[in-house]
N, C-alpha and C positions, 0 to 999 in steps of 0.2 A: 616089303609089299610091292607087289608087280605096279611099274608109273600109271597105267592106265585105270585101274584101280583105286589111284587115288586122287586120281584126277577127278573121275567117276567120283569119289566121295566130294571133293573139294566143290566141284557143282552142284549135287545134293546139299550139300550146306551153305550154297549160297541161295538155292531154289526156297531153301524153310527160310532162309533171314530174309526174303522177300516178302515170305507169308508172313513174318512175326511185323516187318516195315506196315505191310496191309493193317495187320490190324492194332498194329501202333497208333495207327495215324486213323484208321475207323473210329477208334474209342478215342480221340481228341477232336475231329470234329464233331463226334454223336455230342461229346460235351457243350464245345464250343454251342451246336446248335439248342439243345438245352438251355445255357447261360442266356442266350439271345433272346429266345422264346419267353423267359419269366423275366427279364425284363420291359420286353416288350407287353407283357400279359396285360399289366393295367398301366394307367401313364406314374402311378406313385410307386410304381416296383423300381423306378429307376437308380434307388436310392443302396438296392440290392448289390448293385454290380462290384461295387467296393470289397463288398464283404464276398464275394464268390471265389476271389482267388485265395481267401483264409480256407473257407470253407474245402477246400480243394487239398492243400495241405493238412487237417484235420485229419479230411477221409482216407489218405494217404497214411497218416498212422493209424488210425483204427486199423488198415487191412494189413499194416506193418505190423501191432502189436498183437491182434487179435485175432487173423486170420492166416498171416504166414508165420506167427508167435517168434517175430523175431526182437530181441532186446536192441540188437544195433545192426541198423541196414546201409550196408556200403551205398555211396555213391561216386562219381566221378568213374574215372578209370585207373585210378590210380595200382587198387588191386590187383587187375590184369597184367597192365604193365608189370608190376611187379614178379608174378608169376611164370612171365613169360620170358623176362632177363635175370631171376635170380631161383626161379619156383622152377617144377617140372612142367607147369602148364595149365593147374587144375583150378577150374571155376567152380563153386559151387552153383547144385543143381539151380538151388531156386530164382537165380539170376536167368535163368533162362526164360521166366514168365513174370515175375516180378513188377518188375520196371516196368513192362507194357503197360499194366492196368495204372500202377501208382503215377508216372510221366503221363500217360495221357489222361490220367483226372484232372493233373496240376498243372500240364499246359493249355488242355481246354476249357478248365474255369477261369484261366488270366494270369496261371501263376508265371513270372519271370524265370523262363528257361526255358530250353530250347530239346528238340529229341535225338542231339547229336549222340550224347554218352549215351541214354538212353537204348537205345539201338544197338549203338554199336558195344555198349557190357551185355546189353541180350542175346546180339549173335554172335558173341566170342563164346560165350558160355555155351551155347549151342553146338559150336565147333567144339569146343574143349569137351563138353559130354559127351558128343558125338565118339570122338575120337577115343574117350577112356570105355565107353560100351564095347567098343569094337578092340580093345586091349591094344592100341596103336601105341609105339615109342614115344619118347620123348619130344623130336624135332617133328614127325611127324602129326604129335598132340599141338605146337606150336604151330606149324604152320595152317592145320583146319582152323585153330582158334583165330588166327589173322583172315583167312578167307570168311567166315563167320560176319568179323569184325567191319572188313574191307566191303563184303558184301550188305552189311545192313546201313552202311554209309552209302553205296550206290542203290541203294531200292529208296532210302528215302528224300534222298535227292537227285534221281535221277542220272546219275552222274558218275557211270564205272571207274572213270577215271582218275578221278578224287577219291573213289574208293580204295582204288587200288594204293594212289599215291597215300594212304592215313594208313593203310596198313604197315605199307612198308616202315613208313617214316616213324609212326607212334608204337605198332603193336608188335614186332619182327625185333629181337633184340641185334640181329645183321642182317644186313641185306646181302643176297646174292643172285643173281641172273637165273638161275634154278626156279625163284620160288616165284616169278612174275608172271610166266605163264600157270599155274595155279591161282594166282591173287585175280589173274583177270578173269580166268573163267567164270570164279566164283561172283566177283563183281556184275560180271556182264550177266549170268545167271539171275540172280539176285534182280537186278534193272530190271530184266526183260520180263520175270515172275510179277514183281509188282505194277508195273507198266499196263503188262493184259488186264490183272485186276481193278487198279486205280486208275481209272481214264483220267481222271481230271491234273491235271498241271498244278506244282507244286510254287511255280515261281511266273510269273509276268515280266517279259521279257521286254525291256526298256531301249534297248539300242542295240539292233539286229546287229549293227556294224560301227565300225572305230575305224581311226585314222590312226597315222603313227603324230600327228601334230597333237591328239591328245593325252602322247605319252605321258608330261612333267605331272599332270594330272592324275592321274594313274602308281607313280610315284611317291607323290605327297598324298594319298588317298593312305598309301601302305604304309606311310609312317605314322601317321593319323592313327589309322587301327590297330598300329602295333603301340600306340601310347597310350593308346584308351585301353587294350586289352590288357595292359602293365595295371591301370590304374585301375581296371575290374576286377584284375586276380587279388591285388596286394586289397582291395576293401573287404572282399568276402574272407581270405585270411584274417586279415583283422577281425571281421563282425563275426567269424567261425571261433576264432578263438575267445574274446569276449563271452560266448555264449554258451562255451563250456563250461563257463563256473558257475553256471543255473544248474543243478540237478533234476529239476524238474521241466521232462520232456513234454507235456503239454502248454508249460508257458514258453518255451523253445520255440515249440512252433507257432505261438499266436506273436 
C-alpha cells in the first residue's frame, strides 16, 4: 500500500478514536450527573449513593448478557496484546462499541475503574476493523490497531505523547523508528478531534512548574506507585480467581 495512504488511514483512525474518547467520557459524565442529581433529589436519597456503583455493574451485564448476548466479555487488554504478538491482529467487532456504553455506566455511577483499557480495547478494535474491511496485511493490521489504541489514550487524556509512548511500549509487539511517525499522527489526530469537541479539561493542573530540588521526591513518589500498583494487580488476581468458583454470574457481580 502507497505510505501516504496509510498514513491517511492511520489519521482517520485516530480522528474516530477521538470520537469514540467523546463519547466515552459524554456517557460517564451524563452518568456521573445522574448519580448526583438523585442524590441530591431529597435529603434521605443520600443513602442511595452506595448502592449506585452495584447498580452500575448490574446494568453492565444486563447489556452484556442481554443485549450484546455475550456469555463472556473480555476485559483488560490482555486479548489485544495477545493478538498483536502472537495473533494476526484481529479484534472482535463488538469491542469496538462495547465498552463505551458498559465503562461509562460503571465509571459514572462510582464504580472503581478507570477509562484507560476502556478506550484504548475500543480504539484497537476500531483499527483492527478498520484495517481487515479494507483487506490490509498483517503488520499493517497491527500497526492501525496500535494507532487506534495510541490514539484513544491521547483523546482521553489529552496527552499524544503518552499515547504514543503506550502504544509503542504495550500494543506494538517491536518497536521500530518506521512506525512513530504513524503512532503520532494518529495520537495527535485523535487530541486534536476530541479537544474541539470536549472543551472542558480533563485534569487541574496543580504545579505549573518544578525545580530539579524536587527531584528525590519525584523518585520515591515512583517507587510508591510502583508498589501499590504490585499490591493492586496481585489483590484483584487473587479476588478474580476466588470468584471463579461461583458459577453464578449474578452473584459475581453483586
Amino acid at each position: 500500500m502507497n505510505k501516504g495512504l496509510l498514513l491517511f488511514l492511520c489519521a482517520l483512525t485516530g480522528a474516530v478514536a477521538g470520537l469514540a474518547a467523546v463519547v466515552l467520557k459524554s456517557i460517564a459524565y451524563a452518568c456521573r450527573e445522574f448519580a448526583a442529581s438523585l442524590v441530591a433529589w431529597r435529603p434521605g436519597m443520600v443513602w442511595a449513593a452506595p448502592a449506585l456503583p452495584v447498580a452500575g455493574i448490574f446494568l453492565c451485564l444486563i447489556l452484556v448478557r442481554w443485549v450484546f448476548r455475550r456469555k463472556y466479555y473480555e476485559k483488560g487488554l490482555s486479548g489485544v496484546i495477545y493478538s498483536t504478538h502472537n495473533g494476526n491482529g484481529d479484534v472482535p467487532f463488538y469491542h469496538t462499541f462495547g465498552h463505551i456504553f458498559t465503562s461509562g455506566m460503571a465509571v459514572g455511577l462510582g464504580g472503581s475503574a478507570g477509562l484507560e483499557a476502556p478506550i484504548a480495547l475500543t480504539c484497537s478494535a476500531i483499527g483492527s476493523n478498520l484495517a481487515k474491511l479494507l483487506r490490509l496485511n498483517r503488520d499493517q493490521k497491527v500497526l492501525l490497531l496500535a494507532c487506534g489504541g495510541g490514539a484513544g489514550i491521547a483523546a482521553v487524556f489529552a496527552s499524544p505523547v503518552a499515547g504514543t509512548m503506550f502504544a509503542c511500549e504495550v500494543l506494538l509487539p517491536t518497536f521500530s523508528y518506521s512506525v512513530l511517525v504513524p503512532l503520532l499522527i494518529a495520537s495527535a489526530t485523535g487530541s486534536v478531534v476530541a479537544a474541539a469537541i470536549w472543551s472542558s479539561s480533563s485534569f487541574v493542573q496543580l504545579a505549573p512548574v518544578w525545580s530539579y530540588d524536587q527531584l528525590q521526591y519525584y523518585l520515591l513518589l515512583g517507587l510508591l506507585a510502583g508498589v501499590f500498583a504490585t499490591y493492586l494487580i496481585k489483590c484483584s488476581l487473587l479476588l478474580a480467581k476466588h470468584l471463579e468458583k461461583n458459577s453464578q454470574v449474578w452473584w459475581r457481580a453483586l
